[in-house]
C-alpha positions in Angstrom: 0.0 0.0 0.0 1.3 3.4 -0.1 0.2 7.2 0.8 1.1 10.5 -0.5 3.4 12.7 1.5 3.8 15.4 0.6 5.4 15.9 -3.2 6.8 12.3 -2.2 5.2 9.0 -1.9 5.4 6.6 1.6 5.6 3.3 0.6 3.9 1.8 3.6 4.0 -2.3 4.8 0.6 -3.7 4.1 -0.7 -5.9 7.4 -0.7 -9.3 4.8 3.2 -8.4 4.2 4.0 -7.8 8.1 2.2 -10.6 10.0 3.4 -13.0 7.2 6.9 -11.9 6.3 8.2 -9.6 9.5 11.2 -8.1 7.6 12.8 -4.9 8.9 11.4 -1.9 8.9 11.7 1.5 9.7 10.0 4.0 11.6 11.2 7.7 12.5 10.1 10.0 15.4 6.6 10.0 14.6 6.0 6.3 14.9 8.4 6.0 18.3 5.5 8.1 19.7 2.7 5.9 17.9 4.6 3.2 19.6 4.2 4.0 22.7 0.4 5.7 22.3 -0.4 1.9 20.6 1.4 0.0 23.4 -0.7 2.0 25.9 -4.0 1.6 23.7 -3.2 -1.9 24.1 -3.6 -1.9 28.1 0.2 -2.1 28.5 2.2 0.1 31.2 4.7 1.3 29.4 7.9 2.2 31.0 10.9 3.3 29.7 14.3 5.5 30.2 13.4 9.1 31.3 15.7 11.9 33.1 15.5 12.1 36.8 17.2 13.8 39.6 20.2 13.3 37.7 20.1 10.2 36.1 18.4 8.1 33.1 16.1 5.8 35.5 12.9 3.3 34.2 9.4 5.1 35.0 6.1 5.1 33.7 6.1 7.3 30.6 2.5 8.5 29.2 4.9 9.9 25.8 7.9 9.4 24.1 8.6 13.2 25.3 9.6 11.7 27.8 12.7 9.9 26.6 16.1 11.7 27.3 16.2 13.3 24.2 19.7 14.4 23.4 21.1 13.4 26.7 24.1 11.0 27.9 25.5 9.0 30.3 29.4 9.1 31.2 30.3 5.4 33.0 33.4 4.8 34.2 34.9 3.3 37.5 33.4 5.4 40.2 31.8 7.8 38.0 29.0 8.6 36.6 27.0 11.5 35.3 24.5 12.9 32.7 26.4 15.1 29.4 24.1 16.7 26.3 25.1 15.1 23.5 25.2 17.1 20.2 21.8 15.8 18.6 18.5 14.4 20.0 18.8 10.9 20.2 16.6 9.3 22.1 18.8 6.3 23.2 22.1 7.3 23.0 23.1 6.5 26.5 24.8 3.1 28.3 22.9 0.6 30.2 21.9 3.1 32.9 21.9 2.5 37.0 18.3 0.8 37.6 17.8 -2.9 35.6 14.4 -4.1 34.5 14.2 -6.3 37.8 12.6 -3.8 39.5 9.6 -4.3 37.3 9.6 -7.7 36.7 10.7 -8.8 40.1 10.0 -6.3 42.9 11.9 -6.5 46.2 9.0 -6.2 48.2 5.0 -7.0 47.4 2.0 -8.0 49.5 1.4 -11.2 48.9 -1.9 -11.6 50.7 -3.9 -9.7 53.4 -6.2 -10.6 56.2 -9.9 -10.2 57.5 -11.5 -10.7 60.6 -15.1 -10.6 60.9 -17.8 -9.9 64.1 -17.4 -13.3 65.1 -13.5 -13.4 65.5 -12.9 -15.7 62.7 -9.6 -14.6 60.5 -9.8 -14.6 56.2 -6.9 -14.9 54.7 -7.4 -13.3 51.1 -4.0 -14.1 48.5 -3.7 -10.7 46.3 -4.8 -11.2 43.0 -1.4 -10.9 40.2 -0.6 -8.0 38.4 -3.6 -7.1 36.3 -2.3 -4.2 33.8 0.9 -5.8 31.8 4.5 -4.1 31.5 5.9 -2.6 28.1 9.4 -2.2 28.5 10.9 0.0 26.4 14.3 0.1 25.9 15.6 -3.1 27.0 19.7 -3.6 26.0 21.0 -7.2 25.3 22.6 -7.6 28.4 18.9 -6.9 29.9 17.3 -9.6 27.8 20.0 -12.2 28.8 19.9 -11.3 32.3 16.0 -11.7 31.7 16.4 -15.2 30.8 18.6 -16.1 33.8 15.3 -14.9 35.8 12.8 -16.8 33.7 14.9 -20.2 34.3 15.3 -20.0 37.8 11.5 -18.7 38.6 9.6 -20.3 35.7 11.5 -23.5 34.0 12.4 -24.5 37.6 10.3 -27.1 39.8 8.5 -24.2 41.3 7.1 -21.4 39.6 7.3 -17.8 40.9 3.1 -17.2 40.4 3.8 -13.4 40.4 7.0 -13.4 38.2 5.1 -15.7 35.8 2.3 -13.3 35.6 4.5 -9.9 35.1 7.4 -12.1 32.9 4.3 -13.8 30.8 2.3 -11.0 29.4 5.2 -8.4 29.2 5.9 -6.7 25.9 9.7 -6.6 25.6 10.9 -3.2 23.1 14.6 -4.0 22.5 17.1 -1.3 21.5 20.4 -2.4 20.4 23.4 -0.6 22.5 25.2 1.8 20.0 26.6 3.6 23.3 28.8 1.0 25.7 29.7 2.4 29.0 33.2 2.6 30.2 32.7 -0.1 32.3 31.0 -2.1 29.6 32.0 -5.9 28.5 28.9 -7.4 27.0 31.4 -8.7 23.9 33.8 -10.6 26.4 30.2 -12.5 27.6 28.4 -12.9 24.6 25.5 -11.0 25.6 25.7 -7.7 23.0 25.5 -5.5 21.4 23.2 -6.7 19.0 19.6 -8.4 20.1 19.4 -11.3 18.9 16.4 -12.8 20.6 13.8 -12.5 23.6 12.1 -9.7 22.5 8.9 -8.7 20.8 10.2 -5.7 18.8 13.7 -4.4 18.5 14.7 -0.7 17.4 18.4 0.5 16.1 18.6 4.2 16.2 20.0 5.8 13.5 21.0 9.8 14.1 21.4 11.7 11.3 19.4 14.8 9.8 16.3 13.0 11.2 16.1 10.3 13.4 15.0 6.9 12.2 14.5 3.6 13.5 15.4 0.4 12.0 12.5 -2.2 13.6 12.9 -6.0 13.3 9.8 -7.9 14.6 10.9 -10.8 17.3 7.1 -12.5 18.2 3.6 -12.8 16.6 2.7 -9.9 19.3 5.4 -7.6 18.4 4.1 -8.2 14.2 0.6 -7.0 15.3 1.7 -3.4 17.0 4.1 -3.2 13.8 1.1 -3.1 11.5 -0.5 -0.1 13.5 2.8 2.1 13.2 3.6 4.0 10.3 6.7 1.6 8.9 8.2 1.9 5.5 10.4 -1.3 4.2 13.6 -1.1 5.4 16.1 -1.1 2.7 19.6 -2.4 2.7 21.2 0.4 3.2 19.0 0.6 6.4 19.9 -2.7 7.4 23.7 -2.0 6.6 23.6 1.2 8.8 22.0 -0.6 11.9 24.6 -2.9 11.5 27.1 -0.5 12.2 25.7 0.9 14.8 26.6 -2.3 16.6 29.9 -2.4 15.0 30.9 0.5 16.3 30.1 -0.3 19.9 31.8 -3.5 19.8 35.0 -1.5 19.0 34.0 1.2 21.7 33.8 -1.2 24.2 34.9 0.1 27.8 36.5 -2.9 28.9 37.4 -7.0 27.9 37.2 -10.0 30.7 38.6 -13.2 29.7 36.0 -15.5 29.5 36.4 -19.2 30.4 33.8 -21.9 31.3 33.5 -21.9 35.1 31.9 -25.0 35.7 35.4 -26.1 34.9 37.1 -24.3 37.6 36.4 -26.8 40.3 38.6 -29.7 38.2 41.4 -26.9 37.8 41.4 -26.1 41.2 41.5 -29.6 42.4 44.1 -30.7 40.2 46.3 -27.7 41.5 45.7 -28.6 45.2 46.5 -32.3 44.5 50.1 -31.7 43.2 50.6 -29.1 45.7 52.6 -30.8 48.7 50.4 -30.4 52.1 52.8 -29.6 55.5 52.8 -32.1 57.8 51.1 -31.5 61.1 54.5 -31.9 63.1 55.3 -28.5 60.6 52.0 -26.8 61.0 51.7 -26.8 64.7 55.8 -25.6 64.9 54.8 -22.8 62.6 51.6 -21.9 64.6 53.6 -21.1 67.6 56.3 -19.6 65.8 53.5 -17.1 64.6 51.8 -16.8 68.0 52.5 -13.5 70.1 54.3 -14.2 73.2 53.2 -13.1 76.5 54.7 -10.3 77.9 55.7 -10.1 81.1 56.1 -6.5 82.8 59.2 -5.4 84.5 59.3 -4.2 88.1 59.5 -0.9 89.0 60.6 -1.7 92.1 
């Protein structure tokens, strides 16, 4: 299908092309707020970076006004702090101070509450789950593997977390792929980033130039729907090529590198270290325990 625009014509994705093929597309400032007014049409809570007190924290956002435009964060060890950037990109900031747990896992809830009526007897009522579903938007890599750990331990596990199932199962995850690593930043030694590569329902590349622009690839059957009700265009390959490098060039911005090993084979190494290490004998231990031991002192007489 397409629209006029102008003295130009807007190719747009037809809903048959988007549910059926969910290729990348692209959406500039004007759909990022559609986004967010479709997510919230939708019953969805969105929440998403803002500026506050100093810092880009998760809130509640009503707009996508509310994104930092044009702001930064500078990460390092012991430091951190909020710069302007020189344009108005809405994500062009490191993994910020708060994680996504605070949403999705809270540290503290009521779980139930009780009643006693006129004749002294006591009700015990369980609170009902969360009833109005999370949109995140925003959500780096690193997030969405650290979101997995979560799921595995309170939802694959013998026991399920009811309330972390509820938030976790009807949450609409907005990815943004990290073209900003902190100082302190190692997501390429782990494996975990830049680039989304799955767990989320939509994911966005920024790309800044003259006009913002987003590069959108679709990641669930949920994420095609809210596609179709934004003004996307096709993305082309130059589009694609351009998110790409986005990534690119935070892999070779990365603040820092960690060797990574397997650590579930740390235990052999360690054992095999202590076994050709040569234990003391306890004649030599006890003769160097009192060789360390503080002697009394005895005081002299002033007499």
């Amino acid at each position: 299908m397409h629209q006029g625009h102008g003295d130009s014509t807007l190719f747009l994705m037809s809903e048959e092309t988007l549910l059926t093929h969910p290729q990348p597309a692209v959406i500039d400032l004007d759909g990022l707020h559609a986004l967010v007014g479709v997510l919230r049409d939708r019953g969805y809570c969105v929440v998403g970076p803002t500026r506050r007190e100093g810092a880009i924290v998760y809130e509640e956002i009503a707009s996508a006004d509310e994104l930092p435009a044009g702001w930064t964060e500078i990460q390092d060890a012991a430091t951190y702090r909020l710069e302007r950037r020189d344009d108005e990109a809405r994500f062009g900031y490191p993994v910020g101070p708060q994680s996504w747990k605070r949403w999705l896992l809270p540290s503290s809830m009521r779980l139930w509450q009780a009643r006693r009526d006129d004749q002294g007897h006591t009700e015990f009522v369980e609170d009902a789950p969360l009833e109005r579903p999370f949109a995140l938007l925003g959500v780096r890599s690193c997030d969405l593997h650290a979101i997995a750990i979560q799921d595995r331990v309170f939802i694959e596990g013998a026991y399920v977390d009811r309330d972390y199932s509820a938030r976790r199962e009807g949450a609409f995850l907005v990815a943004v792929n990290c073209g900003v690593p902190g100082g302190t930043c190692f997501c390429t030694s782990m494996g975990t980033g830049p680039r989304a590569e799955s767990g989320f329902d939509l994911a966005l590349t920024e790309l800044v130039g003259e006009e913002l622009r987003f590069v959108v690839e679709v990641g669930s059957d949920r994420g095609a729907e809210v596609l179709v009700d934004l003004m996307a265009t096709p993305a082309t390959s130059a589009d694609v090529d351009a998110a790409l490098g986005v990534t690119h060039d935070a892999i070779a911005r990365m603040g820092r590198h960690v060797e990574s090993f397997d650590l579930r084979d740390l235990p052999l190494e360690t054992s095999s270290i202590r076994a050709s290490t040569r234990r003391p004998s306890a004649v030599s231990r006890v003769a160097t325990a009192r060789s360390c031991a503080p002697r009394a002192s005895v005081p002299r007489s002033t007499m």
